[in-house]
Short mmCIF file of the C-alpha atoms (twelve columns), coordinates in Angstrom:
data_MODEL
# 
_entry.id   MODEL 
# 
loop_
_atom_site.group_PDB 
_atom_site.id 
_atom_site.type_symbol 
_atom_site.label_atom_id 
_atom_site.label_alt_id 
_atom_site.label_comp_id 
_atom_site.label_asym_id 
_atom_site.label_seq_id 
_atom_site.Cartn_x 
_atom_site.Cartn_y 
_atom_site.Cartn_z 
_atom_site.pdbx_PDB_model_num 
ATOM 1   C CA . UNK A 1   113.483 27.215  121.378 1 
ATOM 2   C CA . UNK A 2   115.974 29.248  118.924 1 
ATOM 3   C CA . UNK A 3   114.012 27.199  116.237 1 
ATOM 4   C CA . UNK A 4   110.429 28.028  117.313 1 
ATOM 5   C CA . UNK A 5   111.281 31.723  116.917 1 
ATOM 6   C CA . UNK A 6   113.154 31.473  113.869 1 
ATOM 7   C CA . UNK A 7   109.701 29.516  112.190 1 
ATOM 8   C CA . UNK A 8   107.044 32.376  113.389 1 
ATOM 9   C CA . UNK A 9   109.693 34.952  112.679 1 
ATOM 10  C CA . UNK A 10  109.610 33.240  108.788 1 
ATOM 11  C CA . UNK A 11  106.494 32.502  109.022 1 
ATOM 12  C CA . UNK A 12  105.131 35.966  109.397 1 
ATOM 13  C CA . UNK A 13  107.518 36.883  106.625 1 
ATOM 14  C CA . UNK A 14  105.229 34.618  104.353 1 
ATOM 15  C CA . UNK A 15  107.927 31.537  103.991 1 
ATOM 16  C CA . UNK A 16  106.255 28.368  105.106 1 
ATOM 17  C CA . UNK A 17  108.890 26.094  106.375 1 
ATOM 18  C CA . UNK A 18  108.039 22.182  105.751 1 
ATOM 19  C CA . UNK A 19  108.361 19.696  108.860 1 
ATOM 20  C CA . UNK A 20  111.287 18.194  107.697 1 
ATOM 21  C CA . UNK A 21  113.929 18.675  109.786 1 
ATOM 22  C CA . UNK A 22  117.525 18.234  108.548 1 
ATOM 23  C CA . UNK A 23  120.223 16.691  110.518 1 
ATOM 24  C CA . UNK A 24  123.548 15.559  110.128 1 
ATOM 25  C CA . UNK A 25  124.575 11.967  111.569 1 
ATOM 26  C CA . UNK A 26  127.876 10.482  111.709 1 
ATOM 27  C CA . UNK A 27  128.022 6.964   110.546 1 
ATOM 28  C CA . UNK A 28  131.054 4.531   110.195 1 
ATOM 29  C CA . UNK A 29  132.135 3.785   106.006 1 
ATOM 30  C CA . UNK A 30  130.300 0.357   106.207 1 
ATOM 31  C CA . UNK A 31  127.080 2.013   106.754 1 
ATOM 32  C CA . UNK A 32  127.669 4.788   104.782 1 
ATOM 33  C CA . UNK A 33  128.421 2.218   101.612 1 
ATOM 34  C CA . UNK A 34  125.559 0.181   102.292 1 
ATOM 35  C CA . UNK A 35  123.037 3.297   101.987 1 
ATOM 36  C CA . UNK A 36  124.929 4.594   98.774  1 
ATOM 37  C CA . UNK A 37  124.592 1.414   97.047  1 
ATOM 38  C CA . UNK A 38  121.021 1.347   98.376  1 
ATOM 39  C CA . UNK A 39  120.364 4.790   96.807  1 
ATOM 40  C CA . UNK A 40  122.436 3.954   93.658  1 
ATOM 41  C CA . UNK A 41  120.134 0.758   93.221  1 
ATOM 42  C CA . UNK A 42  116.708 2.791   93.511  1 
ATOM 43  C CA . UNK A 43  117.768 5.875   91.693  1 
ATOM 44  C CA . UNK A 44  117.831 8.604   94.777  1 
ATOM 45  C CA . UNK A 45  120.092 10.810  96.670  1 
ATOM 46  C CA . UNK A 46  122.050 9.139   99.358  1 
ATOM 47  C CA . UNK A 47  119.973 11.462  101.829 1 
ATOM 48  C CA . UNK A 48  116.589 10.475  100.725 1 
ATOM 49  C CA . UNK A 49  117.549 6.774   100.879 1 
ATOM 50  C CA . UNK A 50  119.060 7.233   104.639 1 
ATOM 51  C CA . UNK A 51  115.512 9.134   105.134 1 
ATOM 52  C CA . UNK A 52  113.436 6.936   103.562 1 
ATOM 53  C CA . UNK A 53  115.024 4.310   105.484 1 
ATOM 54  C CA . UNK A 54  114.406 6.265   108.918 1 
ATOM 55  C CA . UNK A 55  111.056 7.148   108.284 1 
ATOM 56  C CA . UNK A 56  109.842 3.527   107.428 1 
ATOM 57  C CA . UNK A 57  111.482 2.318   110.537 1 
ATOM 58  C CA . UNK A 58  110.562 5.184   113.181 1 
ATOM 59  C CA . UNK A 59  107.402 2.793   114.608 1 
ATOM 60  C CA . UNK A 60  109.889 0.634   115.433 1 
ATOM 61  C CA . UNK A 61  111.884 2.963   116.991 1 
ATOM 62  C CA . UNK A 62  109.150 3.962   118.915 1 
ATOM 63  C CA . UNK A 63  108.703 0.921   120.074 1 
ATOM 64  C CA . UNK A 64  112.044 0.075   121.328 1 
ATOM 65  C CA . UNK A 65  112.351 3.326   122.993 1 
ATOM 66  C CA . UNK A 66  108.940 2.568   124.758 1 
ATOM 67  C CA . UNK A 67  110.182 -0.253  126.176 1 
ATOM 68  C CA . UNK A 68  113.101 0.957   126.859 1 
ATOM 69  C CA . UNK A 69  111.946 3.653   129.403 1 
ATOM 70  C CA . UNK A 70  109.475 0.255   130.408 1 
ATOM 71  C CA . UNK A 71  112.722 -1.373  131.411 1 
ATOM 72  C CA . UNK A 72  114.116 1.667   133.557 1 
ATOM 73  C CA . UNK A 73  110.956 1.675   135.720 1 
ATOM 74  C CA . UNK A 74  110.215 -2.100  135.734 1 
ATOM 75  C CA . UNK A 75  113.436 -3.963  134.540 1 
ATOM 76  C CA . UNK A 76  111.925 -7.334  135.943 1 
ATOM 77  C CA . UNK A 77  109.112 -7.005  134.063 1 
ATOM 78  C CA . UNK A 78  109.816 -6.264  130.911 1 
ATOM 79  C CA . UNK A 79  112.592 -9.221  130.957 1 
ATOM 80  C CA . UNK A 80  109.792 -11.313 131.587 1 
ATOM 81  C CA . UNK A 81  108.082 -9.539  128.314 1 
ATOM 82  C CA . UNK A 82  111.080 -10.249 126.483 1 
ATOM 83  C CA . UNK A 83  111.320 -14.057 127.175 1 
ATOM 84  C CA . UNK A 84  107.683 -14.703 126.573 1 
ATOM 85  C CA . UNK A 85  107.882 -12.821 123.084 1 
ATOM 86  C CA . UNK A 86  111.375 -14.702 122.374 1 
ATOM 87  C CA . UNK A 87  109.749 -18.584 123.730 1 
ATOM 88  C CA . UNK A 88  106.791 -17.756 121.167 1 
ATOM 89  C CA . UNK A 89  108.784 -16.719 118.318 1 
ATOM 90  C CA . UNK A 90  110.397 -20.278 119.076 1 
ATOM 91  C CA . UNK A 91  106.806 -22.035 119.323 1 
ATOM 92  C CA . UNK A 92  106.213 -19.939 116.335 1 
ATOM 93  C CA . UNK A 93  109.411 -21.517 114.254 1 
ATOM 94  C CA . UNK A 94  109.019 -24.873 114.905 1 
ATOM 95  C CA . UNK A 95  105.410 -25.205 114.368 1 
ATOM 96  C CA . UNK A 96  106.188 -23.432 110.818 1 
ATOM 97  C CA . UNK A 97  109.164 -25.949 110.109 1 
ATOM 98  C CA . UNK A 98  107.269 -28.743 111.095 1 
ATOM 99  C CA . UNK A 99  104.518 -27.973 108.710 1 
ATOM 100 C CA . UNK A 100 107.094 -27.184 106.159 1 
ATOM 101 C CA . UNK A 101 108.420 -30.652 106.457 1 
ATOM 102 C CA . UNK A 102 104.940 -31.868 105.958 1 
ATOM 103 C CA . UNK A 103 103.878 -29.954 102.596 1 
ATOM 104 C CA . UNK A 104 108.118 -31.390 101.684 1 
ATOM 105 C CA . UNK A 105 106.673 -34.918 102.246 1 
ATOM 106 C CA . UNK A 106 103.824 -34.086 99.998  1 
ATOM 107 C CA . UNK A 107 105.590 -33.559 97.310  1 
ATOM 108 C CA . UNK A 108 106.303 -35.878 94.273  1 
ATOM 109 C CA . UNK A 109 109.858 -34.674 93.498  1 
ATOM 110 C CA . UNK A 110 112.185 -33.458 96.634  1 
ATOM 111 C CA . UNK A 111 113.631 -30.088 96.930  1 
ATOM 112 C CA . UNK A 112 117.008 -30.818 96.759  1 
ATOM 113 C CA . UNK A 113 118.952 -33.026 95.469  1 
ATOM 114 C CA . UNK A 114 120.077 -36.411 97.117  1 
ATOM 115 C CA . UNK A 115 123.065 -36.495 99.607  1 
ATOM 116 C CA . UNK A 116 125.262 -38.644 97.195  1 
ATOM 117 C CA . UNK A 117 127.522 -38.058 94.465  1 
ATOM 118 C CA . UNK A 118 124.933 -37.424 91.987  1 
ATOM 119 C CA . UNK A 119 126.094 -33.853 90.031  1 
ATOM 120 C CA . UNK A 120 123.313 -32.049 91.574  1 
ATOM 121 C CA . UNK A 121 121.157 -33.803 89.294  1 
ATOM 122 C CA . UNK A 122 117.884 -35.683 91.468  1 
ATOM 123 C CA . UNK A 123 117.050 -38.634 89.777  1 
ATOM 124 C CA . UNK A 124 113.334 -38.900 87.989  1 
ATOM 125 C CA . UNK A 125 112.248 -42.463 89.563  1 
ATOM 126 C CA . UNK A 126 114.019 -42.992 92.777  1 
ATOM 127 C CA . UNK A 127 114.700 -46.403 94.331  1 
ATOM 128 C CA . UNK A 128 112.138 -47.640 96.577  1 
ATOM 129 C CA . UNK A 129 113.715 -48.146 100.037 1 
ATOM 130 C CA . UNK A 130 112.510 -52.444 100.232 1 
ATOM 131 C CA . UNK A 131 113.927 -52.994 96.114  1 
ATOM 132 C CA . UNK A 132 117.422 -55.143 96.958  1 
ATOM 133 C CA . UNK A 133 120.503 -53.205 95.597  1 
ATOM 134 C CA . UNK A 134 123.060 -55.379 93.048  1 
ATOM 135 C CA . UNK A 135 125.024 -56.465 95.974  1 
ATOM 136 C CA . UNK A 136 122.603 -58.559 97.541  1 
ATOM 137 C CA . UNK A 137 122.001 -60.985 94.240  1 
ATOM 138 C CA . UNK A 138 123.082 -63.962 94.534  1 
# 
């Protein structure tokens, strides 16, 4: 409680000390590159990235340490959690590709182009699949 003192002793001194609490955290260089060219990229310290990053994701966190004191009490239970959340991100999946393939069906021109040796280029009127191809003339 060294810090509790240390804010009334400043406190009645007339600083007011934010609720930010400073911290330093050993990461390994792949981390520590991915955050700097995070920060680089929006224009802020490498700190304020790493925090903005933390404080966006501390629900999360939250969360998982939540359930994680769940699982301690009542491992059983929260597996069973787990696997119903996991079997309905599934459901959730294929009912979304399914309906992709759908709207794909819908549309006039496909997304990509055809498996054969065409340059990447998909070709404006495609055959229809009953036309007969040059081989079969006579």
């Amino acid at each position: 409680m060294v810090f509790d003192a240390q804010c009334i002793t400043l406190h009645h001194l007339g600083v007011v000390m934010s609720e930010v609490i400073r911290t330093t955290v050993p990461v390994p260089v792949a981390v520590h590159q991915a955050f700097k060219r995070l920060a680089d990229a929006q224009g802020i310290s490498l700190g304020r990235a790493m925090s903005n990053w933390l404080t966006d994701t501390a629900d999360t966190a939250e969360m998982v340490a939540a359930q994680m004191v769940k699982a301690k009490a009542e491992p059983v239970r929260v597996l069973r959690e787990l696997q119903l959340m996991a079997e309905g991100s599934v459901d959730t999946a294929g009912s979304l590709i399914e309906r992709m393939r759908a709207m794909e069906k819908q549309l006039s021109d496909p997304l990509y182009p055809p498996l054969c040796n065409t340059g990447g280029k998909v070709p404006k009127n495609p055959k229809k699949p009953n036309s007969p191809s040059r081989r079969e003339k006579p």
